[in-house]
C-alpha positions in Angstrom: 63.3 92.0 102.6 64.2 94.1 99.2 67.3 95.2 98.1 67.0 97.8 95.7 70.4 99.3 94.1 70.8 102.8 92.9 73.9 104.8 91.5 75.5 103.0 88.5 76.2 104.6 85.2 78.6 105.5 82.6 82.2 107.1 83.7 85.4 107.8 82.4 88.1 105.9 83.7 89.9 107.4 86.8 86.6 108.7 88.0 83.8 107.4 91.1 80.7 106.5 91.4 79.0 105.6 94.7 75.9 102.9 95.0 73.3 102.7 97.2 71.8 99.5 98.3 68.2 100.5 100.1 66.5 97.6 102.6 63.2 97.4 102.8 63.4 97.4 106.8 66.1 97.9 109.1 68.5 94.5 108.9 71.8 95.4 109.7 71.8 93.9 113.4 72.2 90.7 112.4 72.7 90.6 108.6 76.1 90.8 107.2 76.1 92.7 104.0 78.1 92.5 100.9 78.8 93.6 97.5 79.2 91.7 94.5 79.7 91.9 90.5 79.4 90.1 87.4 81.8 91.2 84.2 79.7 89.7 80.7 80.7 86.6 80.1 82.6 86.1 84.1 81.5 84.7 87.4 79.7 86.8 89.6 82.5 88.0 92.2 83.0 89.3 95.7 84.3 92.9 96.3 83.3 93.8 99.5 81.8 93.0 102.8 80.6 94.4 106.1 79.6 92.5 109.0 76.7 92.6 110.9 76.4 95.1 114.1 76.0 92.4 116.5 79.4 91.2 114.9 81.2 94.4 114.6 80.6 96.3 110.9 83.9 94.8 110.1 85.0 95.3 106.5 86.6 93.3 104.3 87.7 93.7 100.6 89.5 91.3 98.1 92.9 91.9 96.9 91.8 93.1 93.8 90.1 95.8 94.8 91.1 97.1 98.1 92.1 100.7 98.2 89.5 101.7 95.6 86.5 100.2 96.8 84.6 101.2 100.6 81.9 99.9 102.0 79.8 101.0 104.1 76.2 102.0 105.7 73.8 104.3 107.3 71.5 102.2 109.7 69.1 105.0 110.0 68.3 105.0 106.3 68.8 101.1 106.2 71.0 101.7 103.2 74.6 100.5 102.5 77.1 102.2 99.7 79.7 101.4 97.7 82.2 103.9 97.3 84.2 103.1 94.4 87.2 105.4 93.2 90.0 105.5 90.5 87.8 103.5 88.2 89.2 100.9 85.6 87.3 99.9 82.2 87.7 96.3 84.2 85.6 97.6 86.6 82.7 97.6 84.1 79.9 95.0 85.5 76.5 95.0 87.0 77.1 95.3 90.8 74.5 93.5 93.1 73.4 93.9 96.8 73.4 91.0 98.9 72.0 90.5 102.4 73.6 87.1 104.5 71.7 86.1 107.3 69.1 83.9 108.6 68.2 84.1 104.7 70.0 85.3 102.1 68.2 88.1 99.6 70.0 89.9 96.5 69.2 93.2 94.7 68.4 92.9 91.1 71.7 95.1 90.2 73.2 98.4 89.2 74.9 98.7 85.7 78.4 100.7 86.4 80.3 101.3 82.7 83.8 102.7 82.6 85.3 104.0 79.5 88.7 104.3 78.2 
């Protein structure tokens, strides 16, 4: 499976951007999916999740984030977003696809830059 990520850029602060996250083949049934970032310089982190079909598309969102940040996905295009709004400069990171299943695949990343 591929993960290809699409939709990063430069913004101003308070804006949105939303990513795409396009698999290869259809997945979602039993492949949880998730979003995750990496600041220069910091560990890559968690910001969201959404289960697989067979186990509900629940979301899920850390502290840090929730309210700004939606996931979700469009099983007919086999393509999850992220929906990210009221952007911070500490938003600024490469954001990366991730699959979680019977394996676990990762996108090669979207570069999303926020200015002041």
């Amino acid at each position: 499976v591929q993960l290809v990520e699409s939709g990063g850029g430069l913004v101003q602060a308070g804006g949105s951007l939303r990513l795409s996250c396009a698999a290869s083949r259809s997945i979602f049934s039993i492949y949880a999916m998730g979003w995750y970032r990496q600041a220069p310089g910091k560990q890559r982190e968690l910001v969201a999740t959404i289960t697989s079909d067979t186990s509900g598309g629940i979301t899920n969102y850390p502290d840090s984030v929730k309210g700004r940040f939606t996931i979700s996905r469009d099983n007919a295009k086999n393509t999850v977003y992220l929906q990210i709004n009221s952007l911070k400069p500490e938003d600024t990171a490469v954001y990366y696809c991730n699959a979680r299943g019977p394996y676990v695949y990762w996108g090669q990343g979207t570069q999303v830059t926020v200015s002041s």
